[in-house]
C-alpha positions as CSV (number, residue, x, y, z in Angstrom):
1,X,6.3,16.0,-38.0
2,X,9.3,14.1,-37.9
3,X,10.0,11.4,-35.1
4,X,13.3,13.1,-34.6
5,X,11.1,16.4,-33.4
6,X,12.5,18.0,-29.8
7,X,8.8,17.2,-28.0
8,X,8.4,13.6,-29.2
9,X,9.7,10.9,-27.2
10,X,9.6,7.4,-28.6
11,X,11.2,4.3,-27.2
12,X,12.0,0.6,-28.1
13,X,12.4,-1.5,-25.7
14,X,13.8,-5.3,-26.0
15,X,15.1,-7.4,-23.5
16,X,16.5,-11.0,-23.8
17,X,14.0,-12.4,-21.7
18,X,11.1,-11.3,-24.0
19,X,11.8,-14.1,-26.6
20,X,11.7,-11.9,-29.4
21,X,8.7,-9.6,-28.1
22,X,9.1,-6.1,-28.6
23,X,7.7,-2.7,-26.7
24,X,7.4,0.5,-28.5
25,X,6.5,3.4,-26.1
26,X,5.5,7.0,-27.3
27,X,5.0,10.2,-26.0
28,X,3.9,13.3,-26.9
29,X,3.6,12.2,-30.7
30,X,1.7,14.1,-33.5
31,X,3.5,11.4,-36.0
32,X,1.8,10.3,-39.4
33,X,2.8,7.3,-38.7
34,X,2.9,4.5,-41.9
35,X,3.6,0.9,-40.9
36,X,3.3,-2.8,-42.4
37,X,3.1,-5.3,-39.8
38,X,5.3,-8.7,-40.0
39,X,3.9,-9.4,-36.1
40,X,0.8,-8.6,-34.5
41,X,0.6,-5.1,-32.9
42,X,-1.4,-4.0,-30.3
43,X,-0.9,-0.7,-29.9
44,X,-2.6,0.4,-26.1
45,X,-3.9,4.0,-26.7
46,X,-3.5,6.3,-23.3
47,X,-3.9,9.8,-24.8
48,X,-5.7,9.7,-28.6
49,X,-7.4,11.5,-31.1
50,X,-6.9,10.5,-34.4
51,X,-7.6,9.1,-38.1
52,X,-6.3,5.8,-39.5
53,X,-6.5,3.9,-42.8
54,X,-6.5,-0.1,-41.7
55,X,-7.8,-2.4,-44.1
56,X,-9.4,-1.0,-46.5
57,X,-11.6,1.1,-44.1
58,X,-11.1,5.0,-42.4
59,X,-11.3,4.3,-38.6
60,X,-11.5,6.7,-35.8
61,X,-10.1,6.5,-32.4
62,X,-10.5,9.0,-29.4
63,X,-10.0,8.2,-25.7
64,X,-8.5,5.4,-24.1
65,X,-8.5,1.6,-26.4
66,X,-7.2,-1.2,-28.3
67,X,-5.3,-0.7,-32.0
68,X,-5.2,-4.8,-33.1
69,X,-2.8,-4.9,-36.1
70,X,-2.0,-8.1,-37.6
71,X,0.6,-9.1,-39.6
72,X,0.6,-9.3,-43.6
73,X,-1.6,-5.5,-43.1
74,X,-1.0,-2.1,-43.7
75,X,-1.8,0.9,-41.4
76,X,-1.8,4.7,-42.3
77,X,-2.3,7.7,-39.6
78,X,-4.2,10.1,-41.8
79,X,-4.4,12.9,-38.9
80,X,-3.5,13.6,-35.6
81,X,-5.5,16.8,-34.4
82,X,-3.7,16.6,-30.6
83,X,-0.2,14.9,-29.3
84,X,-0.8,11.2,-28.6
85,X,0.0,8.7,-26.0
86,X,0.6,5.1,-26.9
87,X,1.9,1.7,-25.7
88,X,2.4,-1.1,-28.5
89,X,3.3,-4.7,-27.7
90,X,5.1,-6.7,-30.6
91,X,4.4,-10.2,-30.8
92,X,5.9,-12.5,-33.1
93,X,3.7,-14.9,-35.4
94,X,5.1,-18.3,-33.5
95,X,3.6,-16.7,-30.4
96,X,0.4,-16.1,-31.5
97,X,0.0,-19.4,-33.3
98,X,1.6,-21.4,-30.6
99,X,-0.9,-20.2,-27.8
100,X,-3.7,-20.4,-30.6
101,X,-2.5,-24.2,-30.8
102,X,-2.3,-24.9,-26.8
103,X,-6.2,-24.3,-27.5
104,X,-6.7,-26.4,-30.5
105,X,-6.8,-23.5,-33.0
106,X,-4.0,-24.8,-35.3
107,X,-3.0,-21.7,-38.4
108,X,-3.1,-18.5,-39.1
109,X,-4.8,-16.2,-36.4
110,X,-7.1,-13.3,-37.8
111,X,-8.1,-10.9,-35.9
112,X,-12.0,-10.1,-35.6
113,X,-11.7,-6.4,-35.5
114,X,-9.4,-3.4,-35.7
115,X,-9.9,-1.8,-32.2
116,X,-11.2,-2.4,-29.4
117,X,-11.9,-0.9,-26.0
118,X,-11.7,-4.1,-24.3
119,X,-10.1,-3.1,-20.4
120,X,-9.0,-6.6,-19.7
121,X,-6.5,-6.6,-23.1
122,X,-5.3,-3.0,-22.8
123,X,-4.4,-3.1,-18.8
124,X,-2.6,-6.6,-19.9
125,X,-0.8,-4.8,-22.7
126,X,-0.2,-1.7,-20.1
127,X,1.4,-4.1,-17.4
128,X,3.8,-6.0,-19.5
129,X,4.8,-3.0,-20.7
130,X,5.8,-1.4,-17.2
131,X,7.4,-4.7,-16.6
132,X,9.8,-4.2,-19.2
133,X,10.6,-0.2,-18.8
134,X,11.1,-1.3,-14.8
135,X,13.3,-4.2,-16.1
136,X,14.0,-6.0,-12.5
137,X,10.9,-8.5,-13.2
138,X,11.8,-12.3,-12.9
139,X,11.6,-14.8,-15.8
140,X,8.3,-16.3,-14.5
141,X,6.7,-13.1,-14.2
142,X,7.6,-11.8,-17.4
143,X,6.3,-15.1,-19.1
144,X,3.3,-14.9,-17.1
145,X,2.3,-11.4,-17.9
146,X,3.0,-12.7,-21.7
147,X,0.6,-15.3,-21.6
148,X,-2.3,-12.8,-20.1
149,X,-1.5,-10.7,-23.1
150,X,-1.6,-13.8,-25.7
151,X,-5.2,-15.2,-23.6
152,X,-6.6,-12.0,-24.0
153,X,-5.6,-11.5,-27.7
154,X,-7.2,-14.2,-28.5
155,X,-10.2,-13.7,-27.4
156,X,-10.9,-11.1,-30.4
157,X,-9.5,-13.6,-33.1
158,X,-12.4,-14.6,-35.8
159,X,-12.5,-17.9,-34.3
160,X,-11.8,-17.7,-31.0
161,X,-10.6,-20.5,-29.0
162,X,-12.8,-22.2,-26.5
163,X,-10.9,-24.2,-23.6
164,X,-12.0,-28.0,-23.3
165,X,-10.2,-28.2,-20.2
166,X,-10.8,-31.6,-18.2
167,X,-10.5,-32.3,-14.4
168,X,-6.7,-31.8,-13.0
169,X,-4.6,-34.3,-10.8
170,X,-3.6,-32.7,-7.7
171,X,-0.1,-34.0,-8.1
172,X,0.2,-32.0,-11.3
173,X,-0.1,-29.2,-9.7
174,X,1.9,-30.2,-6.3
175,X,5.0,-31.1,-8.9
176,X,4.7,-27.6,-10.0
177,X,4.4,-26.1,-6.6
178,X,7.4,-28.2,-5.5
179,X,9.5,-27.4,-8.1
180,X,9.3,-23.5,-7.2
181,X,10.1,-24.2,-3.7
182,X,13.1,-26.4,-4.7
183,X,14.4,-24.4,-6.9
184,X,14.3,-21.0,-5.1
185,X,17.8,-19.4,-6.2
186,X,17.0,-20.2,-9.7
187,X,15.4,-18.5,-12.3
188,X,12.8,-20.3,-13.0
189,X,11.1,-20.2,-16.5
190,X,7.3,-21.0,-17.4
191,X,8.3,-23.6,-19.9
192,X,10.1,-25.9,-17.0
193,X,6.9,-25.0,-14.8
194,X,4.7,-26.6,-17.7
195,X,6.8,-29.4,-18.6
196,X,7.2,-30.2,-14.8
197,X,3.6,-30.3,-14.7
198,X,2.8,-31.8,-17.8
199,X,0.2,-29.1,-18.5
200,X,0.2,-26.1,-20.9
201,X,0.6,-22.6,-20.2
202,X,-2.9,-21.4,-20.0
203,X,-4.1,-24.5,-17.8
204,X,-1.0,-24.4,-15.3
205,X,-1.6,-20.7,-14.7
206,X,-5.5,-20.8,-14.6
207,X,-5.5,-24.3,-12.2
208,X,-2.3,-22.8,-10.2
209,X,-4.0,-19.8,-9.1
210,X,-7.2,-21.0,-8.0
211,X,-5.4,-24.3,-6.4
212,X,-2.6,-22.2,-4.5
213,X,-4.3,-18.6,-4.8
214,X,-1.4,-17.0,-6.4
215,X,-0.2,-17.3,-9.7
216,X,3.6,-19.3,-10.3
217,X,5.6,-16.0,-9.7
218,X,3.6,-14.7,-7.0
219,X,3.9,-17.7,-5.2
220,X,7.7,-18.3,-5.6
221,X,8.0,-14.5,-4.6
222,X,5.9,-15.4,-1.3
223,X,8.4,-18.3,-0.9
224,X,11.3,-16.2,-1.0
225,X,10.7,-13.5,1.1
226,X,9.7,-16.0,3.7
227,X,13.6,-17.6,3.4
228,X,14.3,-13.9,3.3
229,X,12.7,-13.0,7.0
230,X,14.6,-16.4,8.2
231,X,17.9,-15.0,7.0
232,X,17.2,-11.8,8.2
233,X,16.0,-13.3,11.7
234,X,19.7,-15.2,11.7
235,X,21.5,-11.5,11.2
236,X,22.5,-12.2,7.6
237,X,22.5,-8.4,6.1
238,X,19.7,-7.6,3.5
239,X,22.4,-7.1,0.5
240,X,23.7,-11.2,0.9
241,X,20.2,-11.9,1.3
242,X,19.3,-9.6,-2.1
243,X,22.4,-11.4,-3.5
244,X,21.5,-15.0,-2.8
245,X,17.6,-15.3,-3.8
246,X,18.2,-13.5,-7.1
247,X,17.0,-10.3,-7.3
248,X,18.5,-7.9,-9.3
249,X,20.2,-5.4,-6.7
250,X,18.8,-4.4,-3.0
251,X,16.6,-2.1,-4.2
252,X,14.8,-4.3,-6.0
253,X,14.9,-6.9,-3.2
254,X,13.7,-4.3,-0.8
255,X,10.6,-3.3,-2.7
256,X,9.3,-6.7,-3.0
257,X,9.6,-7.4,0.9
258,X,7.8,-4.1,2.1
259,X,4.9,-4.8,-0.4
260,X,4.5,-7.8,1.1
261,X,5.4,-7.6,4.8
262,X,4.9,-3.7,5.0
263,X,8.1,-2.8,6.2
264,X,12.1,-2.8,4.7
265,X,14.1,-5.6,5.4
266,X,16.6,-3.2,7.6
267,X,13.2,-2.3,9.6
268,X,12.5,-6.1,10.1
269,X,15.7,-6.9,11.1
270,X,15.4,-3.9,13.9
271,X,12.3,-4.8,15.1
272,X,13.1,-8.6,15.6
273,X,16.6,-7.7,17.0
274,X,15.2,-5.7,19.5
275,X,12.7,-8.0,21.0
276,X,15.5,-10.6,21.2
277,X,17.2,-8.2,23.6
C-alpha cells in the first residue's frame, strides 16, 4: 500500500521552535514501512498490530507501546494485519548526547531495548506531540515538554544516567523565579531560565517544581493571567490584554484563563463590573 493511498493520513510536522525536532503523525496506515534512522525515533504506538525487522531480530508489537529506534539502524515493517495508529518524535543526535552529558554520560547513547511499554515515555512522546499539532504552546513549554521526553529516553539507554544532584541554593532558584515575573511579555526560553539559574535543565525543572509547585511555564502562565485579571479589573478589553502578554490570538488567551480561573475573560470582566455597580 502506498502512502499516497485515499484512507492513509500521514503528517510532518516541524516548527521553528522545535530546534530541529521533528513529529511524524499517522493514521489509518497499513504501510510497509522501510526506514534508516540518522536521529532517534520513538515512534508512540496508539492503534497496532504488526511485524518488524530491527536489529537483526523479528519483533512483534500489538496494543498500545514504545518503538525506540536509534540512529546508525535499520527498521523493516514485515506485516501489517490491521490499519495502525502512530505518533513518532524525531530527535536529533546533539539532543540526545547533550542531555546524556548534563548527567555525566558523555558519547554515543545506545538504547537498551527496541520497544517498550513504558506509560511515562509514551504519554511524554503523546504530549509533545499535541503540543505541536495545537501549535499556540509557548517557548518554555515546548522546551519543557522536550526535556520530559529526553529524561524519559534515557532512562532505557544501556547505561542509564544516574543524577548526583547536590543540595540547591534558594537564590538559584528565586533568580529563576524572578526572571519569569520580570520578563512577563517575553518569550522566555529554557536555556535563559538555566543560565539565569546557573543550573541544568533537568535540575532547574526538577528543583523548580517541587520549590514553587509548578513547573517554569506553568508558573509564568499563573503569573500572567493574574496581570490578566488586573487588566481586566481596569476595563482593558480581553483582545489588548491577549495582545500584550503574548499569546498567540484571543482564543488561545481565552482558553488558558478559563482553565485556570473557570470562567472567560469576557465573563470575569461581567462579573467584576457588576459588583462595582
Amino acid at each position: 500500500m502506498s502512502l499516497d493511498d485515499p484512507f492513509e493520513q500521514v503528517a510532518w510536522l516541524r516548527r521553528p521552535q522545535l530546534g530541529g525536532w521533528e513529529y511524524l503523525i499517522a493514521h489509518r496506515s497499513r504501510h510497509l514501512w522501510t526506514v534508516y534512522h540518522e536521529t532517534y525515533d520513538l515512534c508512540a504506538c496508539l492503534r497496532w498490530n504488526h511485524y518488524w525487522r530491527y536489529r537483526g531480530r523479528t519483533h512483534a508489537r500489538s496494543g498500545p507501546g514504545m518503538m525506540l529506534l536509534e540512529p546508525g539502524e535499520l527498521h523493516r515493517t514485515l506485516s501489517v494485519p490491521q490499519e495502525t495508529a502512530f505518533k513518532v518524535a524525531v530527535i536529533p543526535v546533539s539532543a540526545v548526547e547533550e542531555a546524556a552529558a548534563e548527567f555525566g554520560t558523555l558519547g554515543v547513547v545506545h538504547l537498551a531495548h527496541a520497544q517498550t511499554d513504558d506509560p511515562a515515555l509514551t504519554n511524554a512522546v503523546l504530549r509533545l506531540g499535541e503540543a505541536v499539532a495545537q501549535g499556540d504552546n509557548t517557548l518554555l513549554e515546548l522546551q519543557t515538554m522536550q526535556a520530559v521526553v529526553l529524561r524519559n529516553l534515557l532512562a532505557h539507554a544501556e547505561r542509564p544516567p544516574r543524577p548526583a544532584y547536590g543540595k540547591d541554593q534558594p537564590s538559584t532558584l528565586t533568580r529563576a523565579r524572578d526572571y519569569l515575573r520580570d520578563h512577563l511579555y517575553d518569550p522566555v526560553s529554557l536555556d535563559e531560565l538555566t543560565a539565569v539559574a546557573g543550573l541544568g535543565r533537568f535540575r532547574l525543572l526538577r528543583t523548580f517544581q517541587r520549590r514553587f509547585g509548578l513547573p517554569p511555564h506553568a508558573y509564568q502562565l499563573q503569573l500572567k493571567i493574574e496581570r490578566a485579571r488586573t487588566q481586566l479589573r481596569r476595563g482593558v478589553s480581553a483582545a489588548l490584554v491577549a495582545s500584550e502578554l503574548g499569546f498567540c490570538d484571543q482564543s488561545h488567551f481565552t482558553r488558558h484563563f478559563k482553565r485556570v480561573t473557570g470562567v472567560t475573560p469576557g465573563q470575569y470582566a461581567r462579573c467584576y463590573n457588576s459588583k462595582a455597580e
